[in-house]
N, C-alpha and C positions, 0 to 999 in steps of 0.2 A: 504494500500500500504506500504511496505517496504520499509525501507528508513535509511543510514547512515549517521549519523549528527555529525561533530565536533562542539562544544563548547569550543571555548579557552578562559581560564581565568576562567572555571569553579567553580574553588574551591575558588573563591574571592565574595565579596559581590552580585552584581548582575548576576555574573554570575552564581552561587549556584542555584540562583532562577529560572532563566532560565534553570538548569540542572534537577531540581525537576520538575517543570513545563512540562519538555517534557517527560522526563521519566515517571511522572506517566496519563499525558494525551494521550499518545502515544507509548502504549506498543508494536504497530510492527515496532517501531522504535528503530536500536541501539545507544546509544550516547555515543560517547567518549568525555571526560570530558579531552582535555591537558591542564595543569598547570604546570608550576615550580615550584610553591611552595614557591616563597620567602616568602618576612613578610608579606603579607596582602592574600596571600593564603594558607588557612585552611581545612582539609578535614572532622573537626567535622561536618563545613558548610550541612556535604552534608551525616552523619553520618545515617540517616534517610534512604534513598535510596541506601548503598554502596551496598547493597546485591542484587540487582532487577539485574531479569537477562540478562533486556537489556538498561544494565549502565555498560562504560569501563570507568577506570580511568587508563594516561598513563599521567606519570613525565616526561615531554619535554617542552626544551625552543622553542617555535613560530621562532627563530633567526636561529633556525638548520636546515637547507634546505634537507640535507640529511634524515633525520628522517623527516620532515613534509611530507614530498615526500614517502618516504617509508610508512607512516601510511594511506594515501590518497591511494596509487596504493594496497598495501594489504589487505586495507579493505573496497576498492569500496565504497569512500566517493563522498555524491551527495550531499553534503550541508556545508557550515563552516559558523556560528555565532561566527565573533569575537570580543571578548571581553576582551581579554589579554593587559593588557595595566599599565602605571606606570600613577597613578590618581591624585597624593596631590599636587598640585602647590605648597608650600611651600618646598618641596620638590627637587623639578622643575629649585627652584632656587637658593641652593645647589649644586645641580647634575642634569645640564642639558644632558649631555652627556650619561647619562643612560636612559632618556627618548625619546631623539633620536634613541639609540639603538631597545628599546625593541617596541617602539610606530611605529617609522618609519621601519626602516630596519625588525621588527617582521611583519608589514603588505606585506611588499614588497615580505617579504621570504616567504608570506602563500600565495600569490598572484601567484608568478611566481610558485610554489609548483603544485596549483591548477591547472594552463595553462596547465604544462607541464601533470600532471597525469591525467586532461579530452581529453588536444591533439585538442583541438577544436571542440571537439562535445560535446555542453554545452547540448541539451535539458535536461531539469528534472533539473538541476545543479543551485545552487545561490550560492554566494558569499555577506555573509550579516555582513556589517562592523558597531561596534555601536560606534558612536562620541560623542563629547560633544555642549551644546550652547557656548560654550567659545571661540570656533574658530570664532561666528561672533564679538566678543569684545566686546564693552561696551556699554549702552545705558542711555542715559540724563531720569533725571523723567518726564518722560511726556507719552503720549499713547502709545508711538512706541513700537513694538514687534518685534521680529526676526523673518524672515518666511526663508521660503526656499530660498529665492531666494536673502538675503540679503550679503552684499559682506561679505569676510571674511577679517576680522583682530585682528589678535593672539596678545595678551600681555602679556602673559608670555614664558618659556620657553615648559609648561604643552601645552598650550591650541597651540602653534606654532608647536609641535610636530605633534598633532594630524590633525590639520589641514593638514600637507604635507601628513599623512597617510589617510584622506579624498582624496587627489586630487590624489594620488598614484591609488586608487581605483576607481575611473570615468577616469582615462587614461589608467587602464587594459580593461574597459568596453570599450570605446574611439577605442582603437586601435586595442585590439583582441577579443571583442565580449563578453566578458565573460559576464555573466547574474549576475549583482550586484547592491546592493540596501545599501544606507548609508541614518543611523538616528542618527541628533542628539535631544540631551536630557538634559531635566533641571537637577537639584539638586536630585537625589533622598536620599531615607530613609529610615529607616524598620529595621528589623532583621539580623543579621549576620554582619553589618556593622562595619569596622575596626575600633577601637576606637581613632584612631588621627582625624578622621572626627569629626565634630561641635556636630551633634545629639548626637553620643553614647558620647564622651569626656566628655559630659556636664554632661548626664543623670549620667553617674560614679565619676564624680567627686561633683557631688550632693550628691549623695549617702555616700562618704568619707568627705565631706564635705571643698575640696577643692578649689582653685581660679579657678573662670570663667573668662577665659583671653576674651578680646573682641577688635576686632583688632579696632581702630580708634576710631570715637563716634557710631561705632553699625548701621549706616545707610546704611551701602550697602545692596540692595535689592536683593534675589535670588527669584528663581521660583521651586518650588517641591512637588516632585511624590512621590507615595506612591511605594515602590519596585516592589510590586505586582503586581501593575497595569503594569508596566514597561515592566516585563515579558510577561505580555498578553499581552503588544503591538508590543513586538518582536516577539512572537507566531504569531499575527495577520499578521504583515507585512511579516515575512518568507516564509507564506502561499499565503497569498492576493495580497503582494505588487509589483508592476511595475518595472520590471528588467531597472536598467537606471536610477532611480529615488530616490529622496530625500524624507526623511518625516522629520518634525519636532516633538519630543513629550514630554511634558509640561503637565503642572497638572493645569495650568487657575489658579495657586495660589501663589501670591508673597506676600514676609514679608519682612520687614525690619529686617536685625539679628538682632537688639537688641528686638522687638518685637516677634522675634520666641523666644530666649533666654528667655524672660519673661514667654511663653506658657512654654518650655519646664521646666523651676523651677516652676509654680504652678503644675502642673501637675504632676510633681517626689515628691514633698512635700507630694502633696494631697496621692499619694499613696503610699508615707510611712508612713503616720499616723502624717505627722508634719502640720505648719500651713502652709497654701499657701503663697506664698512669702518669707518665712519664708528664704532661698537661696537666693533671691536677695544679700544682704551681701556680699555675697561671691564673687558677679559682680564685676571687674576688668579691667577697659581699656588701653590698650595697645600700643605703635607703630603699625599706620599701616604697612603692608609688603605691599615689592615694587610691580609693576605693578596690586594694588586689584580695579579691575572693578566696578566701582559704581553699575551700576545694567544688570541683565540676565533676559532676560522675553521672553518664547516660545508661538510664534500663531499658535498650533497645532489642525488649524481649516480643515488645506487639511486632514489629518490624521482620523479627525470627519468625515469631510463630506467626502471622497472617500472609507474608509473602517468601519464607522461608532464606531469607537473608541472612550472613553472618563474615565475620571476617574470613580473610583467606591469607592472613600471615599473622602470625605471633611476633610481637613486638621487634625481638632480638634481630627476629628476621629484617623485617620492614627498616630499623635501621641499620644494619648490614647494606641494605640495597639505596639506600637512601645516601649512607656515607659515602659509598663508592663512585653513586652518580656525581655528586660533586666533588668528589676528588679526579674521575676524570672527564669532567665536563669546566676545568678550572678555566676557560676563556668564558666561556658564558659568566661564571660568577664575577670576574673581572671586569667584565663590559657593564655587567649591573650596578657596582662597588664604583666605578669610573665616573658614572652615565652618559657612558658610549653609546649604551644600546638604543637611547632613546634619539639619538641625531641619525643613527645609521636605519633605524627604521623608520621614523619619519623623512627622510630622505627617500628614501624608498615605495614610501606610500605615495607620497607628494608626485611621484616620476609614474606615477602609472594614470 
């Protein structure tokens, strides 16, 4: 079956993967890839597939109502995975006001975009929005998990963002029918990943042999996915999942940072040829930043048990695979650390 799929935020870490993923699993499908292109969206991400001939790439901000509407109505879009969004809480709480824009007002604008260019006749149509666990807030050490059903309370500016563009989305479905489906999601990691994030930051700064800043004493506990996986479960759910409905999706895997931080320097030691540990040294503890959540743990057991999802690598693994890619993809890390990459592909987009 034939099918028009937007991806926003394509060109950024998960979303790359999600763009590869369907374009090569999915070849009567066309997918347009919208990105802006700021700092943490790259189109090397996606340098592998730019030539496939049912891959669009179109430079538009998700905020432009006029162009989201126009891309929708002239190219008989039946689906949007969105994924456009401003992600670094440290960030967040600098410049709240751009992740209001781009997080809320970019949902709102692809929302009401949608309405107006299906007109009310959703069949075949979703609207599949991807959130964070951050919107449910914090959780004490002890069993509890976040399920679907657990209230929301945002603690930063990041995770307060996203959470209004969650409840934007169940009050299009709410009020005008639209066919929508919101997942949120632990920590992920993997390849392409922008290097102010914890994973690559460290692996490259291992490598240079720089300070591992570590916010507090290291004890706040996240939960994370392997990217990969992540993709398959947005594949899975775009396809499978219940118009109206929530999933949660989590990798069943928590670490304390400073015990991931430990995995990730034996690991980059080991394979650069040094001793294991040998990086600890370089660990560094820091001021915590303001509102940082002791811990995020996803129960992405309705997710299991109704579409039969689960990971497909154990941690150890995932960064084993993870480490190696940026160890030998170090011109890519460099072009991003530089901001080469952003001249050399807007160069490049500008010339076509």
């Amino acid at each position: 079956m034939r099918r028009n799929i937007i991806v926003t935020g394509g060109a950024g870490f998960i979303g790359s993967h999600v763009v590869r993923l369907f374009v090569e699993k999915y070849p009567d499908y066309t997918i347009y890839n919208i990105d802006k292109l700021t700092y943490a969206g790259n189109l090397a991400n996606l340098k592998d597939i730019e030539d496939r001939p049912n891959y669009r790439f179109v430079k538009a901000d998700v905020c432009d109502f006029d162009t989201m509407l126009g891309i929708m109505r002239d190219n008989d879009i039946d689906g949007i995975i969105h994924l456009a969004a401003e992600s670094h809480v440290d960030r967040s709480i600098k410049d709240p006001f751009t992740f209001a824009r781009t997080n809320v007002m970019g949902t709102l604008t692809l929302l009401e975009a949608a309405r107006r260019a299906w007109e009310g006749r959703y069949e075949g149509k979703m609207f599949y929005h991807i959130s964070t666990d951050e919107v449910y807030g914090a959780l004490g050490f002890d069993s509890t998990l976040f399920t679907e059903n657990t209230r929301y309370d945002p603690h930063s500016p990041y995770s307060a963002s996203k959470a209004s563009s969650d409840h934007f989305v169940r009050a299009f479905h709410d009020t005008y029918g639209m066919p929508s489906i919101v997942t949120n999601c632990s920590n992920n990691y993997g390849p392409y990943q922008f290097p102010e994030k914890l994973i690559p930051l460290f692996i490259n700064n291992i490598r240079h042999g720089r300070p591992l800043p570590v916010y507090g004493k290291g004890e706040n506990v996240r939960d994370w996915l392997y990217v990969e996986d992540h993709a398959r479960a947005i594949d899975l759910i775009f396809h499978k999942g219940k118009a109206g409905d929530t999933y949660n999706i989590g990798g069943f895997n928590e670490w304390k940072n400073i015990d991931l931080i430990k995995v990730i320097i034996k690991t980059t030691d080991r394979l650069l040829g040094r001793m294991e540990g040998e990086s600890e040294r370089l660990i560094s503890y820091v001021k915590d930043r303001a509102g940082h959540d002791l811990r995020y743990a996803i129960d992405a057991s309705k997710l299991r048990d109704e579409l039969g999802w689960k990971p497909s690598l154990q941690f150890e693994e995932g960064i084993e695979k993870t480490v190696r890619w940026y160890l030998d993809n170090q011109q890519w890390m460099d072009n991003i650390t530089s901001g080469e990459y952003e001249k050399y592909y807007e160069d490049m987009y500008c010339k076509r």
